[in-house]
N, C-alpha and C positions, 0 to 999 in steps of 0.2 A: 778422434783427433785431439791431442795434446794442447791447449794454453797454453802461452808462455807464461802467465800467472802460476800458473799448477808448478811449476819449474824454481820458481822464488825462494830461500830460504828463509825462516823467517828472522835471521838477521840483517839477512836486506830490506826485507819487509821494515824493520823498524828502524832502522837505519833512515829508509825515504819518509818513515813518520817525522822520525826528528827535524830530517832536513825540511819537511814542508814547515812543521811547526818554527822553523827561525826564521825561514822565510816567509811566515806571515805574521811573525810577532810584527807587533807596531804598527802594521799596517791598515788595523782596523780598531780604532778605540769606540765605536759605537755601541750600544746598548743591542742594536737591529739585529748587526752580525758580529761576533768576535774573533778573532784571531785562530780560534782553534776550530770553527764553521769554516774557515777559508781552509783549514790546512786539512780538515776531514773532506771537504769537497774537491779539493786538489787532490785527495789518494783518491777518492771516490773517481774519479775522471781515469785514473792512472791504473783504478783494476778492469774499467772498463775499456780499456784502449784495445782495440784489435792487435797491434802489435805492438813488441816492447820498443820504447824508444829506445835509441842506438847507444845516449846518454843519457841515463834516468836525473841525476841528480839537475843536470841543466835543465834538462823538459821540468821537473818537478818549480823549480825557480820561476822560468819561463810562465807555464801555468799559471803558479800563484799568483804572480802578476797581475797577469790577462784576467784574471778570476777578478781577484781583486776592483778592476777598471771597473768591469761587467758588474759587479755588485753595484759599483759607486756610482755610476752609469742609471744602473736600475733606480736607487735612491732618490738621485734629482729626477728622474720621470715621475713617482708615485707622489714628490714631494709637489711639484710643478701642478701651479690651478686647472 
């Protein structure tokens, strides 16, 4: 049985690198995590997807988001007495 990964060329491939990469620029100026750990973990999520989203470039946006929260989210718990 086929992936829909295996199916990818890989100018789409880099094509969704970029887009992650702008979409997490700025969103993380910490030392902890950077901008390009947000956008590698948002592809990371996006080869592991069972199926492909219907719109990659939204899902990809969407994600980084979410991701993003979830870090900052993580942050104040480890930082918290």
């Amino acid at each position: 049985m086929s992936r829909w990964q295996d199916d990818v060329t890989a100018e789409e491939w880099e094509s969704w690198q970029r887009i992650a990469q702008t979409a997490s620029r700025g969103r993380n100026r910490s030392s902890y995590n950077s901008s390009q750990d947000l956008a590698s973990n948002v592809m990371e999520k996006l080869v592991q997807a069972e199926n492909r989203p219907e719109n990659v470039e939204a899902w990809i946006r969407r994600v980084t988001t979410t991701t993003y929260i979830d870090m900052w989210l993580s942050l104040i718990h480890i930082s918290e007495p």
